[in-house]
Backbone as ProteinMPNN parsed JSONL, in Angstrom:
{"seq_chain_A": "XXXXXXXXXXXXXXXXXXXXXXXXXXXXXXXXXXXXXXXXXXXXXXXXXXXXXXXXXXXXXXXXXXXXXXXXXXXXXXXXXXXXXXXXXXXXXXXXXXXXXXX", "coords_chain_A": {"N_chain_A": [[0.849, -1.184, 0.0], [0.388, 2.396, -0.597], [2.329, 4.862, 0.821], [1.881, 7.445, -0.028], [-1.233, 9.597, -0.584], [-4.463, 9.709, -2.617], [-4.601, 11.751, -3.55], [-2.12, 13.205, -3.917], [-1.204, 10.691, -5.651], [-2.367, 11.442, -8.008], [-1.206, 13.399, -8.761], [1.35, 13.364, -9.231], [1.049, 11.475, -11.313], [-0.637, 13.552, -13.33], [1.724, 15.092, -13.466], [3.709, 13.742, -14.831], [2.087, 12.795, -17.218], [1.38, 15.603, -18.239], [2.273, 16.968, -20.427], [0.987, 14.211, -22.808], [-0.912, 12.974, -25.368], [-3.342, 11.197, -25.107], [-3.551, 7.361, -24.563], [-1.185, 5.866, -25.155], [0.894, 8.086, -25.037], [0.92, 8.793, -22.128], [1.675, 6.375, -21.074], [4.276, 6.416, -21.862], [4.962, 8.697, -20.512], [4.407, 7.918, -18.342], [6.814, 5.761, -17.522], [9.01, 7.064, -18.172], [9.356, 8.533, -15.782], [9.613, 6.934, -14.128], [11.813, 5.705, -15.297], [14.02, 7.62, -15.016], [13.808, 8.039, -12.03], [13.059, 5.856, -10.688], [15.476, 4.014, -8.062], [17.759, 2.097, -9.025], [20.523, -0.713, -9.034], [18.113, -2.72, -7.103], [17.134, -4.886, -4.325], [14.853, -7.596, -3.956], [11.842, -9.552, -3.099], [10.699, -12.348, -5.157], [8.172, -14.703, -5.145], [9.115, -15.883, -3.113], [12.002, -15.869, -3.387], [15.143, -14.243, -3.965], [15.787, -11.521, -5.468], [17.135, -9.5, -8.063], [16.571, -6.324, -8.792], [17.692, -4.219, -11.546], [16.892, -2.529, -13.876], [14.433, -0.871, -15.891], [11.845, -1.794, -18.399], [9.927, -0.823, -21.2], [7.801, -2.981, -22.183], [6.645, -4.927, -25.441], [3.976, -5.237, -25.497], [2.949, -3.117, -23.719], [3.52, -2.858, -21.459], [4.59, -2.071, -17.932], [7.906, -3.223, -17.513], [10.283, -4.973, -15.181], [13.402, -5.409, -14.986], [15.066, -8.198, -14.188], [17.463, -10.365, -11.905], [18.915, -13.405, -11.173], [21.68, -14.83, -10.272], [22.775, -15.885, -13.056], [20.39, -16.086, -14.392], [18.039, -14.609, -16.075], [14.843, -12.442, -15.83], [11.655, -11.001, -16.973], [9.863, -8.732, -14.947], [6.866, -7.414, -15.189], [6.186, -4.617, -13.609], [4.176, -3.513, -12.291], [3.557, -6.504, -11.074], [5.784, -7.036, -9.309], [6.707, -7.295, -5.871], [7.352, -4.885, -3.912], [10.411, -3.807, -2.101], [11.132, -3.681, 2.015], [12.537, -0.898, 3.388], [10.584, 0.855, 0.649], [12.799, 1.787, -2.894], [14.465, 4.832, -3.306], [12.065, 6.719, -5.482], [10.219, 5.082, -5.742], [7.735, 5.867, -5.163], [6.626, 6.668, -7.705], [6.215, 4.135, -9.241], [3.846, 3.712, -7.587], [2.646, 5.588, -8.563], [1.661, 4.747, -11.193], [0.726, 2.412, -10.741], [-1.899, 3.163, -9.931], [-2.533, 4.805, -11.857], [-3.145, 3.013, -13.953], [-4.969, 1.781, -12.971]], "CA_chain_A": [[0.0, 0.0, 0.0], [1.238, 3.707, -0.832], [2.011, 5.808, 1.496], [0.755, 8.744, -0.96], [-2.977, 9.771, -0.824], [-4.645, 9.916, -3.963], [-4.456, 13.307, -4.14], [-0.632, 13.051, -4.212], [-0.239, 10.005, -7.011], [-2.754, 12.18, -8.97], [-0.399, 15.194, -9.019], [2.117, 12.577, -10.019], [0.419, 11.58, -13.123], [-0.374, 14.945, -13.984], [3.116, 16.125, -13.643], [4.448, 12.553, -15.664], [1.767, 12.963, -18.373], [1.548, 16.857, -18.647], [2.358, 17.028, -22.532], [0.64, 13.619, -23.447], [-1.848, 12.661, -26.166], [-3.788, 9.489, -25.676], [-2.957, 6.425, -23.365], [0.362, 5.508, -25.38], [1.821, 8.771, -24.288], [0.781, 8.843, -21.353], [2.458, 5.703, -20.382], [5.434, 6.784, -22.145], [5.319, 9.74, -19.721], [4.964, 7.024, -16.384], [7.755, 4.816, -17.996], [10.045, 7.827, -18.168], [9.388, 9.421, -14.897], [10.091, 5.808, -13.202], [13.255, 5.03, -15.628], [14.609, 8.297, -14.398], [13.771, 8.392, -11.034], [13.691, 4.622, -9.487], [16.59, 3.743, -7.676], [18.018, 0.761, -9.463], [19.666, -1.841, -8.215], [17.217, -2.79, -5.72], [16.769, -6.453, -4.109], [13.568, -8.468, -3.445], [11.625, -11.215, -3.146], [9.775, -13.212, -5.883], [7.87, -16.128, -5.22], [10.488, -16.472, -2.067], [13.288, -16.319, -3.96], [15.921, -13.531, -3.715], [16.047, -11.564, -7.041], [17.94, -8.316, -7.719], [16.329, -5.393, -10.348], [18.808, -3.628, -12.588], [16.526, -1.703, -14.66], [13.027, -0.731, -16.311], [11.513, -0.972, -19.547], [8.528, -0.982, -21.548], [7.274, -4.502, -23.246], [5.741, -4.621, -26.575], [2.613, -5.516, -24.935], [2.091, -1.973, -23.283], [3.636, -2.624, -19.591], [6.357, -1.217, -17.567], [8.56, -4.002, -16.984], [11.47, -5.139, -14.577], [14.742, -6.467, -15.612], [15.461, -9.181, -12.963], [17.985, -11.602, -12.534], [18.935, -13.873, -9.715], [23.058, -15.436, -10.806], [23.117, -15.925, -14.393], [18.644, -16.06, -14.746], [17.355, -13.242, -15.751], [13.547, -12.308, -16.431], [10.588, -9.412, -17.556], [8.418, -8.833, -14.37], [5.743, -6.2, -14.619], [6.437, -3.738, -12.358], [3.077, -3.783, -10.715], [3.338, -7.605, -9.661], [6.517, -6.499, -8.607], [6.675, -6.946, -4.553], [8.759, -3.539, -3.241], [10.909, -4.208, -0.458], [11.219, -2.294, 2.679], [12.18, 0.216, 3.075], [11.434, 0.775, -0.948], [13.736, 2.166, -2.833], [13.775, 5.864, -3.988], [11.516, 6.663, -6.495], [9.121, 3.843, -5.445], [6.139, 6.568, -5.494], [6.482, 6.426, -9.624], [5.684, 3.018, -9.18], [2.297, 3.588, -7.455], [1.221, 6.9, -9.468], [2.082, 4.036, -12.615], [-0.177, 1.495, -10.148], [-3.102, 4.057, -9.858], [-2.876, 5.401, -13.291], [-3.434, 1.951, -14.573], [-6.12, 1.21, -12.228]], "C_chain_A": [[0.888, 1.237, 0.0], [0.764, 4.155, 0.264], [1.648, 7.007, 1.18], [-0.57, 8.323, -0.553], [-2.823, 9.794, -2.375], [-4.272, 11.177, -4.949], [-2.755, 13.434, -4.679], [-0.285, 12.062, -5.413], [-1.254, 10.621, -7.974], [-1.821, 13.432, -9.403], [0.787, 14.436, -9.317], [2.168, 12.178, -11.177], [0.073, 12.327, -13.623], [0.788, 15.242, -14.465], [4.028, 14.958, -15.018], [3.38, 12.483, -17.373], [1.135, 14.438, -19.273], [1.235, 16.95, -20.338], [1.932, 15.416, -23.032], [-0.734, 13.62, -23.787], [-2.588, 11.384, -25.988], [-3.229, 8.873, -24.357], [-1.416, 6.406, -23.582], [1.66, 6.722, -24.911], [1.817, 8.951, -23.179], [1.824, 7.748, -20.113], [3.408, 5.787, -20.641], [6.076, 7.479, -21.058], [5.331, 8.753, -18.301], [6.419, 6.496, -16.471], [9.05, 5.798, -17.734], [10.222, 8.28, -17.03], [10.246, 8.133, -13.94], [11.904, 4.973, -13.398], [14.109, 6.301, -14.762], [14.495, 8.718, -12.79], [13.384, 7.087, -10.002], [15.202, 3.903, -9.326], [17.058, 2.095, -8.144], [19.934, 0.407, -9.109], [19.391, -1.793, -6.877], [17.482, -4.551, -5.678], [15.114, -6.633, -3.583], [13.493, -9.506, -3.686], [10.536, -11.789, -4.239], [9.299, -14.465, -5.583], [9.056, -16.787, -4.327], [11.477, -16.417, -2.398], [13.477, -14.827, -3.877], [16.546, -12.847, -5.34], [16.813, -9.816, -7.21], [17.0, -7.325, -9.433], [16.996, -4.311, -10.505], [18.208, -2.813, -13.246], [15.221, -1.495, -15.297], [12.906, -0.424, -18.046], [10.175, -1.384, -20.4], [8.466, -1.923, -22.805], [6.471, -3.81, -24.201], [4.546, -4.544, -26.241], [2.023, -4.361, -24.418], [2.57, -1.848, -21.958], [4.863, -2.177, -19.566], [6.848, -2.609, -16.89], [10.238, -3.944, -15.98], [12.092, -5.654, -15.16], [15.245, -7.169, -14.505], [16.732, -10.386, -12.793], [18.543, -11.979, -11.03], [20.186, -15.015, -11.044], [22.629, -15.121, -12.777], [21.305, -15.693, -15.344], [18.754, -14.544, -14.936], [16.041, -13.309, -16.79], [13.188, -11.084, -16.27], [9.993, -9.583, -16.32], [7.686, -7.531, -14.464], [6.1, -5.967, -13.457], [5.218, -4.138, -11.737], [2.85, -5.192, -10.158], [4.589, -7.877, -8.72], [6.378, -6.063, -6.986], [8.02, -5.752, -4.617], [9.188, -3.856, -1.859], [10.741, -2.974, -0.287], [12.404, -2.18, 3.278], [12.097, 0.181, 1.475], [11.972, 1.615, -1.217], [13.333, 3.546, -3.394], [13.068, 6.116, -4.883], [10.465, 5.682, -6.895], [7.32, 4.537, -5.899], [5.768, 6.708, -7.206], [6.093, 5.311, -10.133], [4.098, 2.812, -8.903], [1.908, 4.203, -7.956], [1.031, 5.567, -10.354], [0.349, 3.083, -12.043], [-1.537, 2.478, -10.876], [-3.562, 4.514, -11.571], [-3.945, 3.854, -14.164], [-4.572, 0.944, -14.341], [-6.906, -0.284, -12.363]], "O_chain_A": [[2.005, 1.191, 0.516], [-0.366, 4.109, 0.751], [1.09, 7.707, 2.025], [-0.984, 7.199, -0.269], [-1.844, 9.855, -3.119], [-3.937, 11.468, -6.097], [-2.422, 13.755, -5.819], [0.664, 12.333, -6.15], [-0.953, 10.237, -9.104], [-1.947, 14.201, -10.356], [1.52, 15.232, -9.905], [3.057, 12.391, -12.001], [0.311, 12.174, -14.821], [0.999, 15.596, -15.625], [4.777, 15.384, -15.897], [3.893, 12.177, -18.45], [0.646, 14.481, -20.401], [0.248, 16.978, -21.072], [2.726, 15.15, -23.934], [-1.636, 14.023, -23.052], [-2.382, 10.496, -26.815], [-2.681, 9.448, -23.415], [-0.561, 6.726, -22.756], [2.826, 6.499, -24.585], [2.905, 9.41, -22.828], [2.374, 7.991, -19.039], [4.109, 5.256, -19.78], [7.2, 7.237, -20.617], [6.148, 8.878, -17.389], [7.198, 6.767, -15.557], [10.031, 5.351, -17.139], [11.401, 8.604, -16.885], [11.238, 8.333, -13.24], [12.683, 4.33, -12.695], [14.846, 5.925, -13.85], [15.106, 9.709, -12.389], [13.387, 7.209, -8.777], [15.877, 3.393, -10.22], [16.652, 1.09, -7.562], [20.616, 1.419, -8.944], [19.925, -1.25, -5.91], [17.868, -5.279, -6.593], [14.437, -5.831, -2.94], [14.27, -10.324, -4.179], [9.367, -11.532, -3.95], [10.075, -15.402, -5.774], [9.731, -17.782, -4.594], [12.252, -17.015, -1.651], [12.508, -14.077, -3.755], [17.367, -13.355, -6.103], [16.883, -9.108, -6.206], [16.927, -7.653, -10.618], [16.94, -3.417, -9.661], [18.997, -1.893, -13.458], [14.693, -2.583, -15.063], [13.401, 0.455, -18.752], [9.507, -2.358, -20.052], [8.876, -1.76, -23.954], [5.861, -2.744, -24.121], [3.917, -3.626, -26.769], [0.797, -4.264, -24.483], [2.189, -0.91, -21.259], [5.765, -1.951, -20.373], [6.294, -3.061, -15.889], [11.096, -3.07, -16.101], [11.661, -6.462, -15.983], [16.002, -6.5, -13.802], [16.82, -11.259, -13.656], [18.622, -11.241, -10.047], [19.879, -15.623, -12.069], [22.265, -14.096, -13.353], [21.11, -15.295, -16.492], [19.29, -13.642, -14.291], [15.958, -13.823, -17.905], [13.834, -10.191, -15.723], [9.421, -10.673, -16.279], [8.02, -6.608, -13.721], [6.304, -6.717, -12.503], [5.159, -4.95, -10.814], [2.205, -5.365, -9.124], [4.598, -8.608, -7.73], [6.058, -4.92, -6.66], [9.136, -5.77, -5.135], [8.542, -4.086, -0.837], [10.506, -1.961, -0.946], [13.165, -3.082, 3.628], [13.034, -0.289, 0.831], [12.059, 2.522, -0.389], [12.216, 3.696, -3.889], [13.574, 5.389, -5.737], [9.972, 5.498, -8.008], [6.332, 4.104, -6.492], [4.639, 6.832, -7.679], [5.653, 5.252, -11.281], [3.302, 2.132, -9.551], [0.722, 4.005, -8.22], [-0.127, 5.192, -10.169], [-0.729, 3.075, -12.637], [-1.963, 2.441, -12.031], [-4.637, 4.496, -12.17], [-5.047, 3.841, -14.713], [-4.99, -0.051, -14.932], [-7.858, -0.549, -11.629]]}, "name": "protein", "num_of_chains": 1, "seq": "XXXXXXXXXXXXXXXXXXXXXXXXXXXXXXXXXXXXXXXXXXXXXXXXXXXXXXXXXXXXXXXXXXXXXXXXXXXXXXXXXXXXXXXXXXXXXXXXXXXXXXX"}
């Protein structure tokens, strides 16, 4: 759960899709606010397991994905089924406007 109110990841997605047209820019504008402003690398947990994310980027499909990799593995997770450790890491609130936006 965010510790933002609504009111706060609304003034997030405002400020991240300002100058967009449409959905596709719009998520352009989350995608960018989160590549430049979540703290990467982070560690967590997947499915119990101990996985490290390196970086963000947006699947053909339309989502904001993780770049994950645990030793030599590495996988896509959607950010939003993406557990955030705690404390998360800076730039975590770009994560929930992204959540909220996407409702």
């Amino acid at each position: 759960m965010s510790a933002l109110g609504r009111a706060e990841l609304e003034a997030l997605i405002a400020e991240a899709t300002v100058d967009a047209y449409g959905e596709d820019e719009e998520l352009t504008g989350l995608f960018t606010m989160i590549e430049e402003h979540l703290a990467v690398p982070f560690g967590t947990t997947v499915l119990g397991v101990e996985v490290a994310v390196h970086s963000v980027d947006l699947s053909e499909d339309g989502r904001i994905v993780a770049l994950c990799s645990r030793g030599a593995t590495r996988q896509k997770i959607g950010i939003l089924e993406l557990p955030m450790p705690t404390p998360a890491p800076v730039g975590a609130e770009w994560v929930e406007a992204y959540r909220q936006w996407a409702g």
